[in-house]
KENU-561715 format. One record per residue: residue in one letter; x, y, z of N, C-alpha, C in turn. Coordinates in steps of 0.05 Angstrom, whole numbers. Layout:
// residues N
<roba><rest>A</rest><n_px>X</n_px><n_py>Y</n_py><n_pz>Z</n_pz><ca_px>X</ca_px><ca_py>Y</ca_py><ca_pz>Z</ca_pz><c_px>X</c_px><c_py>Y</c_py><c_pz>Z</c_pz></roba>
...
//
This chain:
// residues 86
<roba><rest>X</rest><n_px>1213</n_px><n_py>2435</n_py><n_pz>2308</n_pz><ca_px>1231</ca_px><ca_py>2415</ca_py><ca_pz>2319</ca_pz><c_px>1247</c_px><c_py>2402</c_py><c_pz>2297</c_pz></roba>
<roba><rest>X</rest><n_px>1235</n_px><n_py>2392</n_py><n_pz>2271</n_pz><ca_px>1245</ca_px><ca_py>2384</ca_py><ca_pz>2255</ca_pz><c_px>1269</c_px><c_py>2403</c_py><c_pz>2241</c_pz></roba>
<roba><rest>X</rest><n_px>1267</n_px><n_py>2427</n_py><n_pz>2248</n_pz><ca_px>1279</ca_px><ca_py>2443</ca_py><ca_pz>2230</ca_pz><c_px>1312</c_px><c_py>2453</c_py><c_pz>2247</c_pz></roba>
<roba><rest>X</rest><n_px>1301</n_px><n_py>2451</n_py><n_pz>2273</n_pz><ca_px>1327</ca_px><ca_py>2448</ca_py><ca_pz>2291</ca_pz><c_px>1344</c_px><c_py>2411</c_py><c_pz>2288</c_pz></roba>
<roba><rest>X</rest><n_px>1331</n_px><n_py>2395</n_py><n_pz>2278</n_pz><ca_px>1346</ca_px><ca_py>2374</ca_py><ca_pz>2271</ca_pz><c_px>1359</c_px><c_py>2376</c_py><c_pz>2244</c_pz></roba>
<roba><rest>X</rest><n_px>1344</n_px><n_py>2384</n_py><n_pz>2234</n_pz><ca_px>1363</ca_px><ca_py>2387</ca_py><ca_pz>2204</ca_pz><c_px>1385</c_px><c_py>2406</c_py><c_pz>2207</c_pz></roba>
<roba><rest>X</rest><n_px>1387</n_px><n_py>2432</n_py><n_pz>2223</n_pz><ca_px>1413</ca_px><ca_py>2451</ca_py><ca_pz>2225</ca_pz><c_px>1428</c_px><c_py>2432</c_py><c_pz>2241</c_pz></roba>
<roba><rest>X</rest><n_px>1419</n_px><n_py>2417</n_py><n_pz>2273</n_pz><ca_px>1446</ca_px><ca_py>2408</ca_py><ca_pz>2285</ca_pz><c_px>1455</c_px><c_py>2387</c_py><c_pz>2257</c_pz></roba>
<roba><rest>X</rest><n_px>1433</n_px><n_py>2370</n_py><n_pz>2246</n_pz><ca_px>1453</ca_px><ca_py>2346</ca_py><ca_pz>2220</ca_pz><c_px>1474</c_px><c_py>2368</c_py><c_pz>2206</c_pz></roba>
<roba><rest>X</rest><n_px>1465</n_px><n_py>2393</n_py><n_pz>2194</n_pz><ca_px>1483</ca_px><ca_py>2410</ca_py><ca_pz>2172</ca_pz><c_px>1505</c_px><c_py>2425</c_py><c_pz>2198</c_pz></roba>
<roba><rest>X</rest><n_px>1506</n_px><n_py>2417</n_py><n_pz>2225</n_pz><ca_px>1529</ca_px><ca_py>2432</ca_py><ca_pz>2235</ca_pz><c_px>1556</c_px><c_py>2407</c_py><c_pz>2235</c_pz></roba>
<roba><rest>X</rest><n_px>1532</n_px><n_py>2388</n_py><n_pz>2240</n_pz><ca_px>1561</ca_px><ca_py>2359</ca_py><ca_pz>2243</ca_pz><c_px>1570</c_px><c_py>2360</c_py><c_pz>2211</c_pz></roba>
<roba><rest>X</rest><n_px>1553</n_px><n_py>2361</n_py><n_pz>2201</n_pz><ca_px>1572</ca_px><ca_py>2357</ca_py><ca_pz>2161</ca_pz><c_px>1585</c_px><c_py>2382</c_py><c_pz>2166</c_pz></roba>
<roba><rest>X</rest><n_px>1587</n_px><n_py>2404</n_py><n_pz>2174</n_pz><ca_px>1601</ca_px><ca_py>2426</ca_py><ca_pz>2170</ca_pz><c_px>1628</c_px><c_py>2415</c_py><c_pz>2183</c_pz></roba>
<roba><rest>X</rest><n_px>1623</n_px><n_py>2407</n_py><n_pz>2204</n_pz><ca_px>1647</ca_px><ca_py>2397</ca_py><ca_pz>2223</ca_pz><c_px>1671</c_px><c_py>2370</c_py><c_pz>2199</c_pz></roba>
<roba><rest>X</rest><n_px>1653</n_px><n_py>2357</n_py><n_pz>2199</n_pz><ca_px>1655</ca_px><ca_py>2327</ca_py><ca_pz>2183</ca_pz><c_px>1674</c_px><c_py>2340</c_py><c_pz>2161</c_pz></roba>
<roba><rest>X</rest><n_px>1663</n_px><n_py>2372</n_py><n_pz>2144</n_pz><ca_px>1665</ca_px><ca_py>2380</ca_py><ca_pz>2116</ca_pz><c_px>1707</c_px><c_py>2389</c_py><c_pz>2131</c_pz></roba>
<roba><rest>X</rest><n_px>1697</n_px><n_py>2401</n_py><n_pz>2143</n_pz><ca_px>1727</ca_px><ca_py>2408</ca_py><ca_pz>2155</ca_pz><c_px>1747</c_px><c_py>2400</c_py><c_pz>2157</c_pz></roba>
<roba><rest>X</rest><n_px>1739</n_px><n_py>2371</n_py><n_pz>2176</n_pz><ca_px>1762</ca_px><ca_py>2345</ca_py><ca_pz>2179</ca_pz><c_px>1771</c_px><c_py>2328</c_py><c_pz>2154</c_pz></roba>
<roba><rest>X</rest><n_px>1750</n_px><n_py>2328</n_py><n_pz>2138</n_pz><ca_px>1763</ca_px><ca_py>2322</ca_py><ca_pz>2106</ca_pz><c_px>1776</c_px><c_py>2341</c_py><c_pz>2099</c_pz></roba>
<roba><rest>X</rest><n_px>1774</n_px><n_py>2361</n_py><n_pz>2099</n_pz><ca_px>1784</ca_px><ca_py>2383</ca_py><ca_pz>2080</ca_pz><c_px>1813</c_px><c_py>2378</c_py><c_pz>2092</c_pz></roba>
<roba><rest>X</rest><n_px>1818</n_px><n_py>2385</n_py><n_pz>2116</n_pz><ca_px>1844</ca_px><ca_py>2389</ca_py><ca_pz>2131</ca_pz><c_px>1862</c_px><c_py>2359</c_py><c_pz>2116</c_pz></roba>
<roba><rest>X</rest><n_px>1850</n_px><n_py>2334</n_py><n_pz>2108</n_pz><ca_px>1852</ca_px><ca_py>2309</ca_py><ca_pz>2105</ca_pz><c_px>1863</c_px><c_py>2309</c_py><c_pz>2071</c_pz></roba>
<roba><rest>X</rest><n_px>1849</n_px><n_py>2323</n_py><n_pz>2060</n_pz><ca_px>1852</ca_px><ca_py>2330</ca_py><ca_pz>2033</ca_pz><c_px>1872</c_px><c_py>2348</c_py><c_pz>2029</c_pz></roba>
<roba><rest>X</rest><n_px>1873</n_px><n_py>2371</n_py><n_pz>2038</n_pz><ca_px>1901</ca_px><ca_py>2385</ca_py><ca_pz>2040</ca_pz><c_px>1936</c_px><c_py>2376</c_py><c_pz>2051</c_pz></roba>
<roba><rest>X</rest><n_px>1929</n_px><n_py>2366</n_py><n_pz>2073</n_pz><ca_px>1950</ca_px><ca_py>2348</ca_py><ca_pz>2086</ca_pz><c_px>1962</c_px><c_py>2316</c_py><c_pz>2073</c_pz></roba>
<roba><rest>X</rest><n_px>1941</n_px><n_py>2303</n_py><n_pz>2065</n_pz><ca_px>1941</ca_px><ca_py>2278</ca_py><ca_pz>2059</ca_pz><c_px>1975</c_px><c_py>2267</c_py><c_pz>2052</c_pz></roba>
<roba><rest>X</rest><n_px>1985</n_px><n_py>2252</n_py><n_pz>2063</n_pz><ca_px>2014</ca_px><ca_py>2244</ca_py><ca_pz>2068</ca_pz><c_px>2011</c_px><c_py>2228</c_py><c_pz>2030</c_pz></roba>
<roba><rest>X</rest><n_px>1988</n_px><n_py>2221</n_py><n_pz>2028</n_pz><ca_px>1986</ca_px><ca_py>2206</ca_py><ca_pz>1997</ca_pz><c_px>1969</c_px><c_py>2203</c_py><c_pz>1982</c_pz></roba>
<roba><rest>X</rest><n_px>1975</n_px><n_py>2207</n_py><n_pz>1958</n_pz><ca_px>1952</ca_px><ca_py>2214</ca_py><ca_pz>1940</ca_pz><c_px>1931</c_px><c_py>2190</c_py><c_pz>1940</c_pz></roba>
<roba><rest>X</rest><n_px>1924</n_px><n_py>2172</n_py><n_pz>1952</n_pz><ca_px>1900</ca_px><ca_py>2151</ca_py><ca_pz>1960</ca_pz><c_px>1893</c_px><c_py>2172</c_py><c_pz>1985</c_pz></roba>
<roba><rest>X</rest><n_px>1898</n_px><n_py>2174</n_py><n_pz>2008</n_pz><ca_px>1896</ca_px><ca_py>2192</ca_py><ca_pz>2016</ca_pz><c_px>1872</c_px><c_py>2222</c_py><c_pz>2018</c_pz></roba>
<roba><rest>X</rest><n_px>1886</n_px><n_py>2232</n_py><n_pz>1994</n_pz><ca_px>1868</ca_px><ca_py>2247</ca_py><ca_pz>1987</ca_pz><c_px>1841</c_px><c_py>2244</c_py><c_pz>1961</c_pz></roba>
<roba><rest>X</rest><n_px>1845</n_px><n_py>2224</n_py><n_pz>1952</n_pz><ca_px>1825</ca_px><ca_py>2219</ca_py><ca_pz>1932</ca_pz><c_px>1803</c_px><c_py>2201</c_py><c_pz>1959</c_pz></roba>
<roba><rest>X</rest><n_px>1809</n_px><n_py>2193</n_py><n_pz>1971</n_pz><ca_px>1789</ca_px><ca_py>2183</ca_py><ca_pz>2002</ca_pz><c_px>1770</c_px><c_py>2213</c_py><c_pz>2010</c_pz></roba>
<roba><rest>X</rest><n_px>1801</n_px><n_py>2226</n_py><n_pz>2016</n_pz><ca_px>1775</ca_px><ca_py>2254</ca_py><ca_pz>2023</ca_pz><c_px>1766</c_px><c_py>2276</c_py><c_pz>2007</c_pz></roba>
<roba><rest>X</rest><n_px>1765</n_px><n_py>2272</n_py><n_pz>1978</n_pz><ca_px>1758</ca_px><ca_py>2276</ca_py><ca_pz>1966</ca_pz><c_px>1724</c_px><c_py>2271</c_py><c_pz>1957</c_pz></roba>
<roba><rest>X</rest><n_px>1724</n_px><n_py>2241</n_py><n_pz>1959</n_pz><ca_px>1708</ca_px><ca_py>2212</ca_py><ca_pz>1958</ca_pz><c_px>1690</c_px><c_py>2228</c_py><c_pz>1976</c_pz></roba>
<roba><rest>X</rest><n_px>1697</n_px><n_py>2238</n_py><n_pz>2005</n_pz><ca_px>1688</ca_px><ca_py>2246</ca_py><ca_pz>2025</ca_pz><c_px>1677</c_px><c_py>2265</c_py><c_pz>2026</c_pz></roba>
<roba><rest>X</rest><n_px>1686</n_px><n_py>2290</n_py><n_pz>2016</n_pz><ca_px>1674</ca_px><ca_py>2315</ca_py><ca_pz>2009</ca_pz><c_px>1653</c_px><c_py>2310</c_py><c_pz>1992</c_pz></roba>
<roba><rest>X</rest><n_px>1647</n_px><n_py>2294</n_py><n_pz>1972</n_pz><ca_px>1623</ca_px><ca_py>2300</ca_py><ca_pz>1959</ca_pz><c_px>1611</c_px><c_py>2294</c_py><c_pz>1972</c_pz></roba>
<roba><rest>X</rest><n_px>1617</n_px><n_py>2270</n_py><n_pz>1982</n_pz><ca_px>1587</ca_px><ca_py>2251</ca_py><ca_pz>2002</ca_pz><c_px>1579</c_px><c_py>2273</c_py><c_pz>2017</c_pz></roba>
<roba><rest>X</rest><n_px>1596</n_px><n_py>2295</n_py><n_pz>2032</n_pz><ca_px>1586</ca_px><ca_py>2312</ca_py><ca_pz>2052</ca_pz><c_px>1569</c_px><c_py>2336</c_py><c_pz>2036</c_pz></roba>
<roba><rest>X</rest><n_px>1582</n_px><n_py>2351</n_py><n_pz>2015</n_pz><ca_px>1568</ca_px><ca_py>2361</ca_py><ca_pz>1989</ca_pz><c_px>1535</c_px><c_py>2349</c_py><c_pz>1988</c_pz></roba>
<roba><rest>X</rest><n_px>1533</n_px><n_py>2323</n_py><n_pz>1976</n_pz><ca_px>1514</ca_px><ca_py>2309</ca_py><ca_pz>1979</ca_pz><c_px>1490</c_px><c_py>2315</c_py><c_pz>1992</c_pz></roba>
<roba><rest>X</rest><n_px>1498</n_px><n_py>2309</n_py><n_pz>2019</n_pz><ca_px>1485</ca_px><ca_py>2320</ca_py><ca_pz>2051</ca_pz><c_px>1476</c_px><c_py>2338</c_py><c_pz>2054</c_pz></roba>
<roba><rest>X</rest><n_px>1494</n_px><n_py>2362</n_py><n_pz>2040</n_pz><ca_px>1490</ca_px><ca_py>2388</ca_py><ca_pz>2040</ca_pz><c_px>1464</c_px><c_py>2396</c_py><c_pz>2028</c_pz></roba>
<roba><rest>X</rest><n_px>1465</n_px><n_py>2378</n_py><n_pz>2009</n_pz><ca_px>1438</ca_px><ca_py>2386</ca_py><ca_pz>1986</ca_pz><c_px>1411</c_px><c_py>2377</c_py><c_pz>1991</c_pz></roba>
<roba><rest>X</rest><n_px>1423</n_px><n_py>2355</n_py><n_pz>1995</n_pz><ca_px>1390</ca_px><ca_py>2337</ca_py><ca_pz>2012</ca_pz><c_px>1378</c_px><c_py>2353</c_py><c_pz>2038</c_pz></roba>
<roba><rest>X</rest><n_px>1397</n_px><n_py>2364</n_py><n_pz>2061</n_pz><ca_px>1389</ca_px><ca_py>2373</ca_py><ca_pz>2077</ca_pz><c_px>1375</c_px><c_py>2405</c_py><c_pz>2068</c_pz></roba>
<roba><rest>X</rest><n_px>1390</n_px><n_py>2420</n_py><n_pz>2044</n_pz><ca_px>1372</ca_px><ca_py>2445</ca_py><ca_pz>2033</ca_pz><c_px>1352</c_px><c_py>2437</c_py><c_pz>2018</c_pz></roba>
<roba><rest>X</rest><n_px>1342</n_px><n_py>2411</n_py><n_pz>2009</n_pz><ca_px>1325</ca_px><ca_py>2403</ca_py><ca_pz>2002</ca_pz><c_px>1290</c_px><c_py>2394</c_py><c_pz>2022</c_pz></roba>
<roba><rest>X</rest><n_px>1308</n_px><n_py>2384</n_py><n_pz>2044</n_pz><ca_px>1291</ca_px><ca_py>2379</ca_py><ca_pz>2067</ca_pz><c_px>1280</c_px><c_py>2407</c_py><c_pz>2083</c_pz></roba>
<roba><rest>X</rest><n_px>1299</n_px><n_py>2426</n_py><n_pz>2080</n_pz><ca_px>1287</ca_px><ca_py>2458</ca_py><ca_pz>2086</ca_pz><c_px>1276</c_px><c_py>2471</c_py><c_pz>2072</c_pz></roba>
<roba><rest>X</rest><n_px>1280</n_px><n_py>2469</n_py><n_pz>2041</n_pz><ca_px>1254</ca_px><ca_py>2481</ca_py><ca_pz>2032</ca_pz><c_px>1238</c_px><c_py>2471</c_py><c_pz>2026</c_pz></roba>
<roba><rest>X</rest><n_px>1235</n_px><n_py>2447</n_py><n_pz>2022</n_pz><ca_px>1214</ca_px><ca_py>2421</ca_py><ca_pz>2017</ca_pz><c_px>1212</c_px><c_py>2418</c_py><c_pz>1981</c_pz></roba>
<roba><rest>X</rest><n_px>1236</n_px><n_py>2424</n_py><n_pz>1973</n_pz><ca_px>1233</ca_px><ca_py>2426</ca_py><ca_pz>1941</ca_pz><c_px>1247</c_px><c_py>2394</c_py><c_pz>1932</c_pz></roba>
<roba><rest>X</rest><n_px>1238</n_px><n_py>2379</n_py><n_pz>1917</n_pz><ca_px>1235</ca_px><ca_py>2359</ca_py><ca_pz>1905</ca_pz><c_px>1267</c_px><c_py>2359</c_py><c_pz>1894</c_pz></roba>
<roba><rest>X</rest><n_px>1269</n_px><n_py>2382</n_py><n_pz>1870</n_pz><ca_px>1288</ca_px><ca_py>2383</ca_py><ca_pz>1851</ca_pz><c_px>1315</c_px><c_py>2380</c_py><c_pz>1862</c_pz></roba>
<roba><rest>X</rest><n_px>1324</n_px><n_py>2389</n_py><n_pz>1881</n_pz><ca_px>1350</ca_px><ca_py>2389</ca_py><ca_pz>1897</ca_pz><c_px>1350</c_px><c_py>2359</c_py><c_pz>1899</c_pz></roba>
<roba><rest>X</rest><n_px>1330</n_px><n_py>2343</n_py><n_pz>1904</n_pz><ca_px>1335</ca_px><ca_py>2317</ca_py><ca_pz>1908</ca_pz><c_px>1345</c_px><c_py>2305</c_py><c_pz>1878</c_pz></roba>
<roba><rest>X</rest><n_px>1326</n_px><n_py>2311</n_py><n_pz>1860</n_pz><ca_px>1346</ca_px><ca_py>2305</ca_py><ca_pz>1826</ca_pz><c_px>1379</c_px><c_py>2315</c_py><c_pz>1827</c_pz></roba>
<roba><rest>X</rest><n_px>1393</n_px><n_py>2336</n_py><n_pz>1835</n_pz><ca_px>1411</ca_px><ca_py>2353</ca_py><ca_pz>1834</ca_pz><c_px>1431</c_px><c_py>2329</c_py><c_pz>1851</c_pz></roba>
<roba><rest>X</rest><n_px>1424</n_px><n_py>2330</n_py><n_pz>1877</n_pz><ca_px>1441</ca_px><ca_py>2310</ca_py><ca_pz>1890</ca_pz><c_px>1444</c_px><c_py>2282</c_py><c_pz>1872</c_pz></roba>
<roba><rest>X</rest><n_px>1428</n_px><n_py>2274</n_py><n_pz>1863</n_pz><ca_px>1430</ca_px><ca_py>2241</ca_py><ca_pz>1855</ca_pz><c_px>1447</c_px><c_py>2244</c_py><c_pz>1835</c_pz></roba>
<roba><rest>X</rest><n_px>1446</n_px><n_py>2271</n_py><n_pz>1826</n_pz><ca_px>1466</ca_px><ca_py>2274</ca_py><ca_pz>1787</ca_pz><c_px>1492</c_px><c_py>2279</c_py><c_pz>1797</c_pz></roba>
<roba><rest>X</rest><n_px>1496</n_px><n_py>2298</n_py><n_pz>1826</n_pz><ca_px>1517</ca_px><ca_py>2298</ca_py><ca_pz>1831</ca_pz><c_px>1529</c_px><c_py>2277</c_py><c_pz>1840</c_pz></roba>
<roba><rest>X</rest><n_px>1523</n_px><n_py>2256</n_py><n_pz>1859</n_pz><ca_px>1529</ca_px><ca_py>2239</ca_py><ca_pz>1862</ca_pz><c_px>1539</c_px><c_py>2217</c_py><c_pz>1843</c_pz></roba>
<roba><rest>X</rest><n_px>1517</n_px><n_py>2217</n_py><n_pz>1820</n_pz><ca_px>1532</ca_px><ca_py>2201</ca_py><ca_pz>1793</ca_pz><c_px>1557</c_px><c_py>2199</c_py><c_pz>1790</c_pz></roba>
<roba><rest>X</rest><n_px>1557</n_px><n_py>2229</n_py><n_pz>1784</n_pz><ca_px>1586</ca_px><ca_py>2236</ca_py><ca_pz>1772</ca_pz><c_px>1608</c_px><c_py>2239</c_py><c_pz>1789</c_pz></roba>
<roba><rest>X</rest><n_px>1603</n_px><n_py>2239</n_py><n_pz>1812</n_pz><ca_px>1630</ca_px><ca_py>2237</ca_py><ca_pz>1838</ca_pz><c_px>1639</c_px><c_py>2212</c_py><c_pz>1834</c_pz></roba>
<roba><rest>X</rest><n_px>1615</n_px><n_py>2196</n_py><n_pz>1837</n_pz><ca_px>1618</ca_px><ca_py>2157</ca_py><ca_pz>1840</ca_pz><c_px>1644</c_px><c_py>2151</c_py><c_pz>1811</c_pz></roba>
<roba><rest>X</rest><n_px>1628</n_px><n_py>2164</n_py><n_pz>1791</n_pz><ca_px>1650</ca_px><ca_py>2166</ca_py><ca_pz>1764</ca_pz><c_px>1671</c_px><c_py>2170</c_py><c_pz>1765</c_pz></roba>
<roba><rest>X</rest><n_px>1676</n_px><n_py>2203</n_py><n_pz>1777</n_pz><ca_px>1705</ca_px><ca_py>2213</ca_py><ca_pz>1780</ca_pz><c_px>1716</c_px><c_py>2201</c_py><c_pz>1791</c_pz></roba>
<roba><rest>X</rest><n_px>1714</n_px><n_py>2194</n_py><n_pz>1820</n_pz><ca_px>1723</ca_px><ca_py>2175</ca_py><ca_pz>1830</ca_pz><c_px>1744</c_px><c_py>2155</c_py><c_pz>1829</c_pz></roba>
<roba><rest>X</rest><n_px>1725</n_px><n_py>2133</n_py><n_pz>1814</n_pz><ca_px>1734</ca_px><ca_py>2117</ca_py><ca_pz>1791</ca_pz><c_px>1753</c_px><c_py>2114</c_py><c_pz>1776</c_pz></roba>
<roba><rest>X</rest><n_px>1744</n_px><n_py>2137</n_py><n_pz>1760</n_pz><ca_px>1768</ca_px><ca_py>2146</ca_py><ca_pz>1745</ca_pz><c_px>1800</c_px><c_py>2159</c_py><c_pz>1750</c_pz></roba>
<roba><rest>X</rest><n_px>1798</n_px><n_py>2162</n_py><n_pz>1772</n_pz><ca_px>1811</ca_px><ca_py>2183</ca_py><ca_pz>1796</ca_pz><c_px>1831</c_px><c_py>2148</c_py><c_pz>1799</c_pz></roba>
<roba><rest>X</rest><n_px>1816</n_px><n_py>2138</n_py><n_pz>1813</n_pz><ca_px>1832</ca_px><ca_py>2111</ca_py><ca_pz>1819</ca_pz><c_px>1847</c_px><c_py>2095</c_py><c_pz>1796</c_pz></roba>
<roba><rest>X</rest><n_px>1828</n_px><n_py>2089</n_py><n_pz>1783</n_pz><ca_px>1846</ca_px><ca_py>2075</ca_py><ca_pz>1757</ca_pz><c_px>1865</c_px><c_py>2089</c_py><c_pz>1744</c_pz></roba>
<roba><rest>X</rest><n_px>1873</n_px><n_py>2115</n_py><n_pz>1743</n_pz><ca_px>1886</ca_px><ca_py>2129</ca_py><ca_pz>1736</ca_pz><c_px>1914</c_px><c_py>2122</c_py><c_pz>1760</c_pz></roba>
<roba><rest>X</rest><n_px>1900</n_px><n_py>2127</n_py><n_pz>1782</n_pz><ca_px>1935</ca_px><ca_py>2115</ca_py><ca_pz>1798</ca_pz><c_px>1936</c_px><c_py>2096</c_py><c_pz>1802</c_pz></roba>
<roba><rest>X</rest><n_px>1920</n_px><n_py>2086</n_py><n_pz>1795</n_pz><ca_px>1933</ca_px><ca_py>2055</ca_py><ca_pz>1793</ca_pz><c_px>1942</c_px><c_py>2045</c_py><c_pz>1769</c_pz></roba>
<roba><rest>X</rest><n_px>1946</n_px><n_py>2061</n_py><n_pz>1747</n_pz><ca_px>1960</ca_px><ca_py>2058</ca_py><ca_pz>1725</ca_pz><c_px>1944</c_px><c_py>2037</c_py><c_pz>1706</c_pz></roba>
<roba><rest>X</rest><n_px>1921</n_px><n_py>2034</n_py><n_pz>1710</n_pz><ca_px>1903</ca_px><ca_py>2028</ca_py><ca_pz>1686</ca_pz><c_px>1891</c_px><c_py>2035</c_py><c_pz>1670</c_pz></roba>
<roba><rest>X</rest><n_px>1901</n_px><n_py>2061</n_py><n_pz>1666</n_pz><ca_px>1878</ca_px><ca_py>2083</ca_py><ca_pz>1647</ca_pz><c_px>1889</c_px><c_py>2086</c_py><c_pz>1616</c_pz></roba>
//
């Protein structure tokens, strides 16, 4: 049962992964796309935790938190850069 909850969670991020993407490609402005950008990892993220919750392996959970670090960073950096404080 649990394992059919974790595929429908990884079908809505698949969905979710899509509507950013389309959002990121299209984006009328570069805030815009650094949002669904922002967005894709978070879904990325999801992605990992939830292959972590299927194989029951610990380490994917380290993997997500590092990736996440460094999104939170890029990010960041991503912004202050258009906003002309870099």
């Amino acid at each position: 049962m649990v394992d059919v909850l974790i595929m429908l969670a990884a079908g809505l991020a698949g969905a979710a992964f899509l509507l950013a993407l389309v959002r990121f490609v299209r984006g009328p402005s570069r805030l815009d796309r650094v949002v669904a950008f922002d967005v894709l990892t978070v879904i990325a993220i999801t992605f990992i935790v939830l292959a972590a919750l299927l194989e029951g392996r610990g380490v994917y959970l380290d993997a997500a938190l590092v990736y996440a670090l460094l999104s939170f960073l890029g990010v960041i950096s991503i912004a202050r850069y258009l906003e002309g404080r870099f």
